[in-house]
N, C-alpha and C positions, 0 to 999 in steps of 0.2 A: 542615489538611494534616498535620498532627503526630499527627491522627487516623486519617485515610486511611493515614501511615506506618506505626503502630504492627500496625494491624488487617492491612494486606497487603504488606507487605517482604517477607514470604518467596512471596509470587505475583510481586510485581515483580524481584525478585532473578531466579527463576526464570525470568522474560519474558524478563530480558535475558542471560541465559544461550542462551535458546531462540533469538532473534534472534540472537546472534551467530552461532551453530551454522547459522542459513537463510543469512545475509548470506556466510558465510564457502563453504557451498555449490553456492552459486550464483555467485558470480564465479569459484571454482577450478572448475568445470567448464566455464566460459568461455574458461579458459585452455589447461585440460588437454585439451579438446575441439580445440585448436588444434594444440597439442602432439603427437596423436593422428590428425590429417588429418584431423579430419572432413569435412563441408563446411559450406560457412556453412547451406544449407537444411536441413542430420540437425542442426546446433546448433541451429536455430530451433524444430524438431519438440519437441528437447527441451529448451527453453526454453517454447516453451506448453505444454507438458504439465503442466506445474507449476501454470498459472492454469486450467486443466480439472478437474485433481483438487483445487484449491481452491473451485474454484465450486461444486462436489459435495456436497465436503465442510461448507460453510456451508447446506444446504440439507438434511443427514442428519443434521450433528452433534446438533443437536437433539433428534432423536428418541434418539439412541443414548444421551443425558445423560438423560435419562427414563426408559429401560429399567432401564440400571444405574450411576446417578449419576456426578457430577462426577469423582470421583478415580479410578473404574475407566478413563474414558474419557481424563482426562489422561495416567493414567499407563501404558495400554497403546500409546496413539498414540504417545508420547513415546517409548516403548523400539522402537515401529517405526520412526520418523524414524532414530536410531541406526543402528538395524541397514541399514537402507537406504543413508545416509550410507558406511558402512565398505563395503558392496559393491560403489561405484562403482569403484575402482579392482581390483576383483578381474576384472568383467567390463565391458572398456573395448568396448562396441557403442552405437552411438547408440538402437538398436532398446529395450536391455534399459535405458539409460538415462533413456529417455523414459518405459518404465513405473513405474522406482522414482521420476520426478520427479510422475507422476500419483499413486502413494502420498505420498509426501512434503508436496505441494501440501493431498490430502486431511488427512492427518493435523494439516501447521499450521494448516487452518481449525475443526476442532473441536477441536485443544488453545487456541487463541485463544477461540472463544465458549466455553468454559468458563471461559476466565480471565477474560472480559468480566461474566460471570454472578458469577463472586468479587468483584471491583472494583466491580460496582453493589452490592453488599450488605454491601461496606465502608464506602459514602461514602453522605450525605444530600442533601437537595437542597441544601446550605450551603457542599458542598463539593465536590460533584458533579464540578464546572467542572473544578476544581483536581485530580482525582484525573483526568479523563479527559486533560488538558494532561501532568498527568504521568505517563501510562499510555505516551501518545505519543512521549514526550523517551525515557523508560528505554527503548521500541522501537527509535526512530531511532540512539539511543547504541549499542547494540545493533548494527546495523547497520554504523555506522561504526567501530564496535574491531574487528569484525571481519574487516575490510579490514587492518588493520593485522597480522591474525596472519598471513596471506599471504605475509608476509616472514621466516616463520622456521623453512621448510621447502624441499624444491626441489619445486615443483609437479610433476611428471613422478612422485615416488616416491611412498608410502600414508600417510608422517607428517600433512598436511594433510588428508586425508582424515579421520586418525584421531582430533584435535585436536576437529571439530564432532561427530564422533559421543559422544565422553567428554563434552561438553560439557551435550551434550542430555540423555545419560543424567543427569549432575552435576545440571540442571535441577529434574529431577524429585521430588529429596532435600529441598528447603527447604518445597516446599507439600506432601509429604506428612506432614510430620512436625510440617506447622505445628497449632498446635491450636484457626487459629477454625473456627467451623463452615463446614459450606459451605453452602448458600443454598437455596433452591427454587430451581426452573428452571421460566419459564412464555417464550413467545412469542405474538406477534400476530399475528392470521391477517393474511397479507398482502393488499396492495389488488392487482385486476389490474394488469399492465401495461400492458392498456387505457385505464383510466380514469388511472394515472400519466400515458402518454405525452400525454391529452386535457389533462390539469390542467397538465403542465408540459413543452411540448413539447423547451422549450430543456436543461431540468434532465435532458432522460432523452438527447438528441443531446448533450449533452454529456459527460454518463457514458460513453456507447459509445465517444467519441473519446478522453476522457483514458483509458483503461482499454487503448487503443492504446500513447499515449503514457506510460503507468507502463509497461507490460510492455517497451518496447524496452528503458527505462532499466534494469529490475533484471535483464531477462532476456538482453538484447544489447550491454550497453555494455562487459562484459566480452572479448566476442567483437568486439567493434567496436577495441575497444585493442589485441587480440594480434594485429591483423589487419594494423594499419598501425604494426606495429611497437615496440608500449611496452614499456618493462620489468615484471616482475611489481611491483615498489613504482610505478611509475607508473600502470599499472593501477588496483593497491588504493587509492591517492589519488585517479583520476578516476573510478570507483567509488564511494567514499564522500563527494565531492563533490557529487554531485545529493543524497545523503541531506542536506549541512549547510546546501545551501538552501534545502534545505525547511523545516528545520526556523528557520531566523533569519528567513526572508521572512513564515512562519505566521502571525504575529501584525500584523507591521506591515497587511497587505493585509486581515486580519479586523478589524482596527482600524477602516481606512477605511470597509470594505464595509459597517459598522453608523451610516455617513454620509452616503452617496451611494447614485444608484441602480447596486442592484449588475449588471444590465444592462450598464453603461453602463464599469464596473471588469472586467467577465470581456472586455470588447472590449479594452480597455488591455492587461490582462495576456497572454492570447491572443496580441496583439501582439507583446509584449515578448518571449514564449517561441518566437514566433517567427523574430522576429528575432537573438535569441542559437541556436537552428538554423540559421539560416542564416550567420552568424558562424562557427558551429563546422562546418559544411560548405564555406566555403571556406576555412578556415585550417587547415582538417583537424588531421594532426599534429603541427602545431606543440602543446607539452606545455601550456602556457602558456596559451594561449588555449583551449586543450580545457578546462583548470581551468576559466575564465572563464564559457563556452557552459554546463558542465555546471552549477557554480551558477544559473546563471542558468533556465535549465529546469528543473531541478529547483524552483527555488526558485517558479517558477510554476504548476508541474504542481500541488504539493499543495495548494498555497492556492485554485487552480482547483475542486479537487472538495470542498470544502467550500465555497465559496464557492456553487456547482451547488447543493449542500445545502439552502444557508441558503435560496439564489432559488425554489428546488423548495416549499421549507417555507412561506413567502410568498404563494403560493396555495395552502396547505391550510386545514382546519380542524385546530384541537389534535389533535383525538381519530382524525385519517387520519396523521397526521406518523408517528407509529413503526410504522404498517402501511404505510407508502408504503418504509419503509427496506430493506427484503427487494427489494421491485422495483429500487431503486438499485446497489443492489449487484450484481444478476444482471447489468444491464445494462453496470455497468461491468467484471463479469467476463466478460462475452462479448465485449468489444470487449478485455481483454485475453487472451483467449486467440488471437483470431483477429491481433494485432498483432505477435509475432515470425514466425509465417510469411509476413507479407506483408513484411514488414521483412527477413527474410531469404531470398525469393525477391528481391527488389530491391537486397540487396547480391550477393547471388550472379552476378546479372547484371552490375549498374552500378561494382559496389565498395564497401568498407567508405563512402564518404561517404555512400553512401543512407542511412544510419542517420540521419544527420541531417537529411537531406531530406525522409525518412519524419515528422518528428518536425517538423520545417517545416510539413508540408503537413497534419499534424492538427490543428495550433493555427491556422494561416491561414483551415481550412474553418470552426472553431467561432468565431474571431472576426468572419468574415465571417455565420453563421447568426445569431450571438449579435445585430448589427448588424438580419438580419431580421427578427430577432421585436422586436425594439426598437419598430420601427414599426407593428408589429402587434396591439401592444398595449399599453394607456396603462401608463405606472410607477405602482408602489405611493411611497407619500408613507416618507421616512423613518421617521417616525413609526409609520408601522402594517405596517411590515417588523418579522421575530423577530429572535433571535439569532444571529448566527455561531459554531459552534462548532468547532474545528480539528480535523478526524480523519485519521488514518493513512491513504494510499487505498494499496491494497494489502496493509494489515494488516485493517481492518477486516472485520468482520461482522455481518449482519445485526441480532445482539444489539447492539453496539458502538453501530451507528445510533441504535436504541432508547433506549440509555441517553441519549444526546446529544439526543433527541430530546425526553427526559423532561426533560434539564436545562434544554434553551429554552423548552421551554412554563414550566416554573417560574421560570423568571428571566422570563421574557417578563410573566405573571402577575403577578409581585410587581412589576410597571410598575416596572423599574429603566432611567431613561433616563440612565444615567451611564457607564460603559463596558461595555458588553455582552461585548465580547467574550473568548471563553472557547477 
């Protein structure tokens, strides 16, 4: 670890700069969008906009790292995000907001699989584990300070706006100046989604549905609080609350799932995220038990899509694992894009508590299918189940996959039946 510190502190610095600059952007336009009149459905439009020009963007970054390397493409992107960031508040239209959240969206998915591409050519397979756990922590911390600078501006004026654009630009300063090298850049041609959905029918229906359930969270919960009335610090608290569940639940649940059939843990958990939706749909706003719901969802949803991962990984052979990860990720960005519009045509109608009904009824369907395929087909023996390894779902990239995917075959390889989980 001392190693993976020394080699990329100034990318990890820089990640979490950049996440707080996303984290901080996307709840104040939750709010401001409120502020604003918009309607809950122009908030929703431009809350998926964000996961359309991400999916894109994971899908181009690549080639564009190729053309003209890692540090052009870092730090062009990065000074666009910026400039985007500060013209929200110049032109308050949901129309023209939706298209700087499709740049925006674009640009964090290939300034991430560039950082992804740094971070595997800092770490070995010794330590792999350990740089990608803490590749995650600095993201997620990232996330949740940023919630907290919410509080030191009036949302309605340009200072919070101006805070994530300095931020981002700030970002850029540590990895370019840093002096390791930067890497090659290679990727795997991806498996169909044919042959994914054949191989792992549960692993690719469930990607579709958690990729529902991430987007309400990072992209509606904002708009779900100003709705029924919270304060802006209340807000940035139930906001960065699904982030700190995810992050303390990550391990306990990757822990188990490398003990039991994991089948048999995505119906549990499912459960569990369901049932705290539906807790936080009838107690609505009460503050208190919104804390409650949103740990608890949160702290389900991430461990779920890696969890999907490992079960996905399970029926592969080694050598399909990191070509299967492109497929996963498309999947789960289609089901997050298409998840704030339906989530906010359904509060626009029903009222803000659809959002957690919405968020009910995605976890209820996959515990319920996850139950189907149960029966469908015999369980793999603990024993000859891979690794679990924790990844960011909503941060990730198809690169990100890859590397994780590289780690469990080599942990898996080195037949370590002691604690796998990573």
């Amino acid at each position: 670890m001392v190693q993976v510190l020394k080699s990329a502190w100034a990318l990890l610095l820089g990640m979490c700069l950049l996440m707080v600059g996303n984290g901080m952007q996307g709840t104040l336009l939750g709010i401001r969008g409120e502020i604003e009149g918009f309607s809950t459905f122009e908030m929703s439009i431009v809350m998926s906009a964000y996961f359309a020009g991400f999916l894109g963007g994971s899908r181009m970054a690549p080639l564009m790292i190729k053309r003209v390397g890692h540090v052009r493409v870092f730090a062009a992107l990065a000074s666009l995000i910026s400039a985007v960031i500060i013209l929200y508040p110049t032109f308050t239209n949901p129309w023209v907001w939706a298209i700087g959240r499709i740049v925006i969206g674009y640009g964090f998915s290939a300034v991430y699989v560039t950082a992804e591409s740094w971070l595997n050519n800092a770490a070995d397979n010794s330590n792999r584990g350990k740089a990608l756990s803490l590749y995650m922590i600095v993201q997620t911390l990232g996330i949740v300070a940023s919630q907290a600078l919410l509080l030191t501006a009036d949302p309605s004026g340009f200072v919070l706006f101006v805070i994530p654009s300095v931020l981002v630009s700030i970002a850029i300063t540590p990895i370019l100046l840093s002096i390791s090298p930067t890497p090659a850049f290679d990727t795997t041609k991806p498996m169909t989604l044919r042959r994914l959905a054949i191989t792992s029918p549960l692993g690719c229906f469930g990607m579709f549905m958690l990729g529902g359930v991430f987007s309400a969270q990072f992209g509606m919960s904002a708009v779900y609080g100003a709705q029924v009335g919270l304060s802006v610090a209340q807000i940035s608290t139930f906001v960065a609350t699904f982030f700190v569940g995810s992050v303390l639940l990550q391990y306990p649940i990757g822990w188990i799932s490398d003990r039991m059939d994991r089948r048999v843990l995505i119906i549990i958990v499912s459960a569990i995220g369901a049932v705290g939706s539906l807790v936080g749909y009838l107690f609505g706003p009460n503050f208190n038990m919104l804390l409650a719901t949103a740990f608890v969802v949160g702290g389900m949803s991430n461990p779920l899509y890696s969890l999907l991962i490992a079960h996905t990984n399970d029926f592969l052979e080694h050598e399909d694992m990191a070509a299967a990860s492109g497929g996963m990720i498309f999947i789960n960005g289609l089901g997050a894009v298409f998840g704030p519009l339906i989530v906010g045509a359904w509060m626009e109608r029903a009222g803000p508590s659809a959002f957690y009904m919405f968020t009910a009824v995605l976890f209820i369907i996959l515990a319920g299918y996850a139950g189907y395929r149960s029966i469908r087909r015999g369980a793999r023996t603990v024993e000859d189940t891979g690794v679990y390894v924790a990844i960011g779902q909503g941060y990730a990239t198809p690169y990100s996959m890859e590397i994780a995917q590289e780690y469990a075959i080599s942990t898996e390889q080195a037949g370590d039946d002691g604690d796998k989980t990573a």
